[in-house]
N, CA, C and O of each residue as an XYZ file, in Angstrom:
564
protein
N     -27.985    -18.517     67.081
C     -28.591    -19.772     66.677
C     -28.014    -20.167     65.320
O     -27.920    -19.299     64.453
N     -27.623    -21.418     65.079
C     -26.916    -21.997     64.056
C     -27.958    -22.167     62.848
O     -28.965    -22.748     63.252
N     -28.017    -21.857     61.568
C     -29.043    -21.958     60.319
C     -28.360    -23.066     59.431
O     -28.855    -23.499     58.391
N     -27.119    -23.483     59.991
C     -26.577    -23.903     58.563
C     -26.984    -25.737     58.440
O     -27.900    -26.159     59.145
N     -26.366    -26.525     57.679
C     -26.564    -27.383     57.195
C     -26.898    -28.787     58.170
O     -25.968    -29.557     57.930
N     -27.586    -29.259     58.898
C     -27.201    -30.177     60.098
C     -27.085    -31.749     59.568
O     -27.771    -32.294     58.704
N     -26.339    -32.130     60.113
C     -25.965    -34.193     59.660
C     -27.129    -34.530     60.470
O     -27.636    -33.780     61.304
N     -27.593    -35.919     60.118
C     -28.252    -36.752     61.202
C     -27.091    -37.684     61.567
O     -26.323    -38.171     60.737
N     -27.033    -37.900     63.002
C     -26.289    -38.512     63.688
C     -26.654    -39.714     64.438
O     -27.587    -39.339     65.147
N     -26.442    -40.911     64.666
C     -26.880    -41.635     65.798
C     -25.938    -41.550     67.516
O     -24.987    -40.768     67.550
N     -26.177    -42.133     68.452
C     -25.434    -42.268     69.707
C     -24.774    -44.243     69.472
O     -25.390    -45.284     69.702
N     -23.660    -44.082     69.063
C     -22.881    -45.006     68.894
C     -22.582    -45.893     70.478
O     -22.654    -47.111     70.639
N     -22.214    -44.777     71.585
C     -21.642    -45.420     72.679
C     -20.967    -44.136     73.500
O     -20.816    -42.915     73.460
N     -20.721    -45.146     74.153
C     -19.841    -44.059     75.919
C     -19.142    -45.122     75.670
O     -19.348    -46.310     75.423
N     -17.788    -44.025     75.857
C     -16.687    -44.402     76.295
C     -15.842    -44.086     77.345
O     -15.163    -43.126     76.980
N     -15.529    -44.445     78.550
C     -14.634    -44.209     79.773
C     -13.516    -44.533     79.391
O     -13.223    -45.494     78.679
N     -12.553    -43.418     80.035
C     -11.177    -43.408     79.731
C     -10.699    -44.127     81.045
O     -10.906    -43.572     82.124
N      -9.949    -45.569     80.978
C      -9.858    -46.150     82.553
C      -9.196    -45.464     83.324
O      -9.495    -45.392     84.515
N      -8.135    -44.805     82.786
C      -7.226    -44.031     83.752
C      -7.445    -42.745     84.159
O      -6.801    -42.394     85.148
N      -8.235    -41.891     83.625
C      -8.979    -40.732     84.744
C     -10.337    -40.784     84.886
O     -10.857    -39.960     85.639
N     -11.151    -41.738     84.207
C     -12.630    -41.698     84.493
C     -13.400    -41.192     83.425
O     -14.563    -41.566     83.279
N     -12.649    -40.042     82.348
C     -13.433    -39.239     81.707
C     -14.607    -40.167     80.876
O     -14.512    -41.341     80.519
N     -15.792    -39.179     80.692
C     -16.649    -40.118     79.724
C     -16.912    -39.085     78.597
O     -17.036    -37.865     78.709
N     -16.974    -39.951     77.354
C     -17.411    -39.870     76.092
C     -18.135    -40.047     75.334
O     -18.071    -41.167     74.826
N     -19.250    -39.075     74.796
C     -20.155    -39.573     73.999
C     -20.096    -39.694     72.478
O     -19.860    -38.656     71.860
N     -20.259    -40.702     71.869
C     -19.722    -40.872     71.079
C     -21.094    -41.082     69.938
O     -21.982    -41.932     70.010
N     -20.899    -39.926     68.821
C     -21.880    -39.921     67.686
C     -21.365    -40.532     66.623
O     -20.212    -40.956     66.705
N     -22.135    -40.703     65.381
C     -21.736    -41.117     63.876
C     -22.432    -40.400     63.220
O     -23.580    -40.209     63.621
N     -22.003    -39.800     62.064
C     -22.839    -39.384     61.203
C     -23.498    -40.707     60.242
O     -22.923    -41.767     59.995
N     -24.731    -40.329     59.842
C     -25.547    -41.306     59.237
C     -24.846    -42.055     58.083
O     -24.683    -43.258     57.882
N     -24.280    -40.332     56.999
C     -23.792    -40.516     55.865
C     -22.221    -40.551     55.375
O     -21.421    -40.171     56.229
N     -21.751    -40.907     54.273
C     -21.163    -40.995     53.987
C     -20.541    -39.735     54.166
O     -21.264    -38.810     53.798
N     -19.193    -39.321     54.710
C     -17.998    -40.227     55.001
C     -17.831    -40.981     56.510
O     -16.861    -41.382     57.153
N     -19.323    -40.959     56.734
C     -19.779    -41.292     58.338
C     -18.696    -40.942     59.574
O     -18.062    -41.839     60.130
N     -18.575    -39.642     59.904
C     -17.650    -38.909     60.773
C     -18.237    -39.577     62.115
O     -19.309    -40.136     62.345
N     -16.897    -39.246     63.059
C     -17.247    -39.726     64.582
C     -16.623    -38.219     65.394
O     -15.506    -37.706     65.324
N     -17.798    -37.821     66.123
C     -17.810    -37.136     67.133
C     -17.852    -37.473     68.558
O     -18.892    -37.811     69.125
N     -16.702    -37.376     69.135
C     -16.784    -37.442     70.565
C     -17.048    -36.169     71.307
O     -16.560    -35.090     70.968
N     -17.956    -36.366     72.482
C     -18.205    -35.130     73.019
C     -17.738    -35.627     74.834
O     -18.587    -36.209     75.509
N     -16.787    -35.410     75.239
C     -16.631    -35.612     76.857
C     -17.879    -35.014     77.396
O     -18.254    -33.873     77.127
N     -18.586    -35.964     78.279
C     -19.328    -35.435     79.028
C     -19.086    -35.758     81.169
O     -18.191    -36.497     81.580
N     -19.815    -35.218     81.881
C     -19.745    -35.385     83.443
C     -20.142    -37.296     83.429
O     -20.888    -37.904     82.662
N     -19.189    -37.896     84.750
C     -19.672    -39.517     85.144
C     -21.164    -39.223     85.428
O     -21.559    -40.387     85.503
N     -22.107    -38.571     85.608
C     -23.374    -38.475     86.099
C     -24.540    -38.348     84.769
O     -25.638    -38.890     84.644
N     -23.688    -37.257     83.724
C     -24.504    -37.820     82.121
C     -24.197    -39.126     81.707
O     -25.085    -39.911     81.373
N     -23.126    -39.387     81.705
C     -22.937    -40.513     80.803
C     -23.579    -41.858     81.899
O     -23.801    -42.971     81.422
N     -23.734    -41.660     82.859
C     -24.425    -42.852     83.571
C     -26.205    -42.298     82.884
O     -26.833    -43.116     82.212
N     -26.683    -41.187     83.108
C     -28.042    -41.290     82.772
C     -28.005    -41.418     81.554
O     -29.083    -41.877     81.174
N     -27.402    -41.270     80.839
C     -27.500    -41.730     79.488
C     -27.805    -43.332     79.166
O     -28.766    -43.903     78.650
N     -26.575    -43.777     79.696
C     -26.453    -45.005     79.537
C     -27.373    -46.185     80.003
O     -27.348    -47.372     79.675
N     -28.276    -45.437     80.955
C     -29.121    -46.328     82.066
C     -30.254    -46.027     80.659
O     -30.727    -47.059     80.181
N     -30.648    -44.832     80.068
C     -31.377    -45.002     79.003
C     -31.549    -45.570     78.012
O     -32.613    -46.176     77.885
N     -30.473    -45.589     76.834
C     -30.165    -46.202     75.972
C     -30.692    -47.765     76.611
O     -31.689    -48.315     76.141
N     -29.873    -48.391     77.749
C     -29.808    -49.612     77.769
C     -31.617    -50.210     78.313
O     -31.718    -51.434     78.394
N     -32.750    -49.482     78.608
C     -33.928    -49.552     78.549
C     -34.264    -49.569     79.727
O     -35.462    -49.692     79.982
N     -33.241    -49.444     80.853
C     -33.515    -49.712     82.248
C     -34.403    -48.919     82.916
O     -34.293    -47.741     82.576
N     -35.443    -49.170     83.937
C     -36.031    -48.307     84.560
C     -35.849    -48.404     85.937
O     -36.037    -49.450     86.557
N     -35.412    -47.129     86.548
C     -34.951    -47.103     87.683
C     -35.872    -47.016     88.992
O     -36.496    -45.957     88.919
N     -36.175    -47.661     90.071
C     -37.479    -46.849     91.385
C     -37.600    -45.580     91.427
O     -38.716    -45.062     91.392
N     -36.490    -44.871     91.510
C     -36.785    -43.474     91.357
C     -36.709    -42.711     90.018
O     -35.861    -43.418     89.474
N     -36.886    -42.143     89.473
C     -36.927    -41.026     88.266
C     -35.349    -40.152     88.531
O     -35.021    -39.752     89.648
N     -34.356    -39.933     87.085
C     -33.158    -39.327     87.532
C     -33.828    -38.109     86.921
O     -35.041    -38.080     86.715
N     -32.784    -36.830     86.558
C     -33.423    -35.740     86.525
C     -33.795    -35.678     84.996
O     -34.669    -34.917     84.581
N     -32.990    -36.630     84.087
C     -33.522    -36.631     82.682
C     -35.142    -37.482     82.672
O     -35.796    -37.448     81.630
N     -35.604    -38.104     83.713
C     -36.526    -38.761     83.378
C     -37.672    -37.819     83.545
O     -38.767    -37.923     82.992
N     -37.127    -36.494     84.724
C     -38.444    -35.991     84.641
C     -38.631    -35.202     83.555
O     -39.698    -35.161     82.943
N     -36.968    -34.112     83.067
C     -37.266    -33.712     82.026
C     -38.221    -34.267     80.593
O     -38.822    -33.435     79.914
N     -38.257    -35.599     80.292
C     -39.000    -36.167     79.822
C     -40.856    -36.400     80.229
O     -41.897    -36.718     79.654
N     -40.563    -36.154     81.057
C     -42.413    -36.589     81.767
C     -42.722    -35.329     81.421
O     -43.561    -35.171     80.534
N     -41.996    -33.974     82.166
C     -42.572    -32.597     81.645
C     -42.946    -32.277     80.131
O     -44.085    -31.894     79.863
N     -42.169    -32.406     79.336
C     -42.334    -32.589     77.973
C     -43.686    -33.232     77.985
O     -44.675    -32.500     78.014
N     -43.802    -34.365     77.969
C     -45.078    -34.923     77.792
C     -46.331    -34.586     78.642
O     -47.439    -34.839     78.167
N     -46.217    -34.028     79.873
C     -47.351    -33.938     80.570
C     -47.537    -32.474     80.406
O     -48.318    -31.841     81.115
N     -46.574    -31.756     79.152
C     -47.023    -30.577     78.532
C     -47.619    -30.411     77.807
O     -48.206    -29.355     77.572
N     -47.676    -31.661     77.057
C     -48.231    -32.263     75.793
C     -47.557    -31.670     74.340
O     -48.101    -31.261     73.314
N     -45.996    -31.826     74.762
C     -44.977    -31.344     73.941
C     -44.021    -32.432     73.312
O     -43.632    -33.306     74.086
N     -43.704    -32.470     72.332
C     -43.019    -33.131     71.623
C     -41.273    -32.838     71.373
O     -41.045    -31.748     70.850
N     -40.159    -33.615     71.663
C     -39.285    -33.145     71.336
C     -38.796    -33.664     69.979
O     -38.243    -34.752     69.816
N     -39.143    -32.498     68.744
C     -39.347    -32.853     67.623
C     -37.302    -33.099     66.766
O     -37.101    -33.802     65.776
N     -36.213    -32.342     67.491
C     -34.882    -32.737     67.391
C     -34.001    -32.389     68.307
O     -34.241    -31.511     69.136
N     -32.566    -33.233     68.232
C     -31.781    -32.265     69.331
C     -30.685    -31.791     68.004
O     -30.512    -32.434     66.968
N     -30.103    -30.635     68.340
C     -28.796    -29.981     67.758
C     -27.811    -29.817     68.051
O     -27.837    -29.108     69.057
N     -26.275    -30.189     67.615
C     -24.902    -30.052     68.332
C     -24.959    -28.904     67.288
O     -25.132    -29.147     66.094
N     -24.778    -27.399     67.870
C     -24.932    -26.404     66.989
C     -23.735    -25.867     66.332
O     -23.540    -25.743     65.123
N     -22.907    -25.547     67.383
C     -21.379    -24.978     67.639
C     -20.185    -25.534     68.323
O     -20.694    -26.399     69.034
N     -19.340    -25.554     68.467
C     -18.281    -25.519     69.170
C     -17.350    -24.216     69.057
O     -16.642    -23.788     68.145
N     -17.661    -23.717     70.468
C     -17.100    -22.552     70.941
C     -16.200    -22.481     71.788
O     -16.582    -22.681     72.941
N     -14.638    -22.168     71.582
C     -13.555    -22.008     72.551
C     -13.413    -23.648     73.420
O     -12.891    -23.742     74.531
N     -13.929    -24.714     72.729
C     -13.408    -26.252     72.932
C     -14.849    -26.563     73.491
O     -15.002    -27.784     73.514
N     -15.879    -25.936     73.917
C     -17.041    -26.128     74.086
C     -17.709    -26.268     73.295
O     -17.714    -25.652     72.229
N     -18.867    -27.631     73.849
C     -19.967    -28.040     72.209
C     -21.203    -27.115     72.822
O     -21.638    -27.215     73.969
N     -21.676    -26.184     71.793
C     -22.932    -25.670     72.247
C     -24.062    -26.650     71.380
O     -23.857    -26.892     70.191
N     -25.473    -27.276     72.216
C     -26.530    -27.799     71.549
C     -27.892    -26.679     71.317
O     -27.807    -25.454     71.231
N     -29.058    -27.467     71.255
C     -30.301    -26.682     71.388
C     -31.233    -27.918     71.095
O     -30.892    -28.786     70.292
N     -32.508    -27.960     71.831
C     -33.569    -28.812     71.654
C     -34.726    -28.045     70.704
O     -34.811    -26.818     70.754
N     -35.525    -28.757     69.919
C     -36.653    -28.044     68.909
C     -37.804    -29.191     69.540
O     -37.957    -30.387     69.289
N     -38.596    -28.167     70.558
C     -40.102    -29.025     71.414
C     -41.299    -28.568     70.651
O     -41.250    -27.338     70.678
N     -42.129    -28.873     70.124
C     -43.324    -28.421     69.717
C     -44.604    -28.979     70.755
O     -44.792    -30.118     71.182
N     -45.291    -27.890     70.952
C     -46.505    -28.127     71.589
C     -47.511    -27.195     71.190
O     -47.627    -26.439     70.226
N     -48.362    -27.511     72.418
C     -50.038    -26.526     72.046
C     -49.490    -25.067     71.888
O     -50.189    -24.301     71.224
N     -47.920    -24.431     72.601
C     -48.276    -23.379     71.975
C     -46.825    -22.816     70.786
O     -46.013    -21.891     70.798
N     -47.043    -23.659     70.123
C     -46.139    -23.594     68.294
C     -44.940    -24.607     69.131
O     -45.052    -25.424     70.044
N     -43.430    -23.964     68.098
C     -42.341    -24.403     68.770
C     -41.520    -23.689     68.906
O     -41.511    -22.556     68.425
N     -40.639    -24.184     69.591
C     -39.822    -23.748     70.977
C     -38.344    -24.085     70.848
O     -38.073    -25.275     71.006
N     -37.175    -23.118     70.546
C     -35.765    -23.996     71.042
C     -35.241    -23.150     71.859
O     -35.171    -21.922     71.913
N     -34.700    -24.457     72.810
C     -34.036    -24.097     73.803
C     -32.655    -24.458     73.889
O     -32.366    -25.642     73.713
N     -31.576    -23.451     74.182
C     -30.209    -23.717     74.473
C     -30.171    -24.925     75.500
O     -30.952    -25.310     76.370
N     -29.040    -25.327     75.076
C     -28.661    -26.550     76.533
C     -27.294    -27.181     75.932
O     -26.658    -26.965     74.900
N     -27.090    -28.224     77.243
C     -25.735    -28.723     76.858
C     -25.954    -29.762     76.038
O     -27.105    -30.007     75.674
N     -24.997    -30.449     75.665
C     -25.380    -31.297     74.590
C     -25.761    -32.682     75.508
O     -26.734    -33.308     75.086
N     -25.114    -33.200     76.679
C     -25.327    -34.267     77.440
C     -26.545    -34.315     77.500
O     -27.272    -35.098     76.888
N     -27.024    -33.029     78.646
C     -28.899    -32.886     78.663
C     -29.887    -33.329     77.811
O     -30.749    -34.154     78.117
N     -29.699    -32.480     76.146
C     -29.753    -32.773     74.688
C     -30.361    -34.155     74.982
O     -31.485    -34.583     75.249
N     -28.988    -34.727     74.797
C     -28.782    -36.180     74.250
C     -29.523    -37.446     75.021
O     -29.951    -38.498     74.547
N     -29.516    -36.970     76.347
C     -29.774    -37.762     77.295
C     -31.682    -37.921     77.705
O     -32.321    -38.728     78.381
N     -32.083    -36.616     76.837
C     -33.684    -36.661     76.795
C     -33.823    -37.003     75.505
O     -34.837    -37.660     75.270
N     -33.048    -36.739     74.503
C     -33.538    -37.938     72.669
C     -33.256    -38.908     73.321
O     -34.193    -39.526     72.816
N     -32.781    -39.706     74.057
C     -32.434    -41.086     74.015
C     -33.604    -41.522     74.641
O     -34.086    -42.605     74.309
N     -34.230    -40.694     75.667
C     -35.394    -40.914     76.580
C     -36.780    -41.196     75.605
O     -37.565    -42.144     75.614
N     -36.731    -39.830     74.672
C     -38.064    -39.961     73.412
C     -37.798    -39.744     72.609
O     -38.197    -38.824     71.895
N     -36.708    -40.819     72.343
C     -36.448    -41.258     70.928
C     -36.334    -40.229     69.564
O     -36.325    -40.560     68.378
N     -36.257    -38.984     70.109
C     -35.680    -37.779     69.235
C     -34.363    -37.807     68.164
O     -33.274    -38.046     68.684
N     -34.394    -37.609     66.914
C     -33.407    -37.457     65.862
C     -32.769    -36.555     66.690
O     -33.209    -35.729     67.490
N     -30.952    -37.054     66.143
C     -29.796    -35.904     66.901
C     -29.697    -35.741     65.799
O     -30.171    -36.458     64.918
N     -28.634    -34.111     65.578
C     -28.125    -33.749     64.373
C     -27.113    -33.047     64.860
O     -27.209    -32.471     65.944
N     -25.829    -33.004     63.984
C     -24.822    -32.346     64.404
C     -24.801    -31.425     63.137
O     -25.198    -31.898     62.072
N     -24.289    -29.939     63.213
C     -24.072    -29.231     62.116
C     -22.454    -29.704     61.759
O     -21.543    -30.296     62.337
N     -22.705    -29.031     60.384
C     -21.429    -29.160     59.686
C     -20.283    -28.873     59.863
O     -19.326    -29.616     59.647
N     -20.235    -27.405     60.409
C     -19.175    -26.893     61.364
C     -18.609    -27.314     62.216
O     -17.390    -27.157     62.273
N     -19.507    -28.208     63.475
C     -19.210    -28.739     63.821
C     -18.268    -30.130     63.574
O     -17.224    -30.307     64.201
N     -18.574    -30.693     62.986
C     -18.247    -31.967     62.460
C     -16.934    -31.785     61.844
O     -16.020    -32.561     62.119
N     -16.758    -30.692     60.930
C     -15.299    -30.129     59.793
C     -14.420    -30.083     61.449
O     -13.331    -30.653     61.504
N     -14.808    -29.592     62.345
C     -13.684    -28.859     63.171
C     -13.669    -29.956     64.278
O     -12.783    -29.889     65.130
N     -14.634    -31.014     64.329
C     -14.266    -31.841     65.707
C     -14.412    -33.249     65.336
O     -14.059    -34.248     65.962
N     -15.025    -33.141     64.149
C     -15.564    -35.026     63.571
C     -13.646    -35.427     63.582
O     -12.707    -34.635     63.652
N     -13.634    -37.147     63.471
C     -12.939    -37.399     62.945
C     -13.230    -38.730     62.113
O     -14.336    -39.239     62.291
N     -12.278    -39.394     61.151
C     -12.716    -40.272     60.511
C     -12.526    -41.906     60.854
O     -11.368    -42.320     60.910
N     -13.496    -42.733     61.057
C     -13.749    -43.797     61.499
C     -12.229    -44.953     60.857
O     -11.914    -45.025     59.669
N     -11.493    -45.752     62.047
C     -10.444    -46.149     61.578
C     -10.784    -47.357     60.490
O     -11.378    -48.290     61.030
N     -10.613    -47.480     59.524
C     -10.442    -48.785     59.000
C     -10.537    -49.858     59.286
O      -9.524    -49.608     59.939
N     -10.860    -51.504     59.596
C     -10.408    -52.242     60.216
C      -9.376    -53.234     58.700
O      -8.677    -54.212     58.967
């Protein structure tokens, strides 16, 4: 588990690459020197993501929506998400849930992560490590 320093980050956007499909999630750090993290994620996160962010509600529930209902019909809070590490080109995350009984983190991917803060409105944070070894810096215009 990562102790060290974490950024607050927002979810800037998805980006699809037209010519193989890939998708990208794309963070900012809050602060100054406001770094950009892309994290490739599966066409199936970045669609539930995106159906979130954009406020849509679907007839059926996708699987982030229930993850979200459980949380709440636990009467649990998802108090942050964490981009902890990047290991061997992999981003490792972790969620921090508090409920009736204390709190709770759980490993996960960062899509998952991301895709239930966007649901309840949970602060992301990326650590520092992260960011030194994968941020890069926002182009100029």
């Amino acid at each position: 588990m990562y102790h060290g320093w974490m950024n607050a980050v927002e979810l800037i956007g998805i980006q699809v690459d037209p010519l193989t499909g890939a998708a990208a999630l794309v963070l900012r750090e809050h602060n100054t020197p406001n770094r950009l993290l892309p994290i490739i994620v599966g066409q199936a996160d970045a669609s539930s993501i995106a159906i979130a962010a954009s406020g849509a509600n679907l007839s059926r529930p996708m699987t982030h929506d229930l993850m979200a209902a459980l949380v709440g019909s636990l009467d649990g809070h998802l108090d942050s998400v964490e981009v902890t590490e990047l290991h061997e080109g992999v981003f490792l995350a972790s969620l921090t849930i508090s409920g009736p009984g204390g709190e709770q983190r759980i490993d996960t991917r960062p899509s998952d992560a991301i895709a239930l803060a966007v649901r309840l409105r949970a602060p992301l944070f990326v650590s520092d490590a992260v960011l030194d070894e994968a941020g890069t810096m926002p182009i100029e215009e």
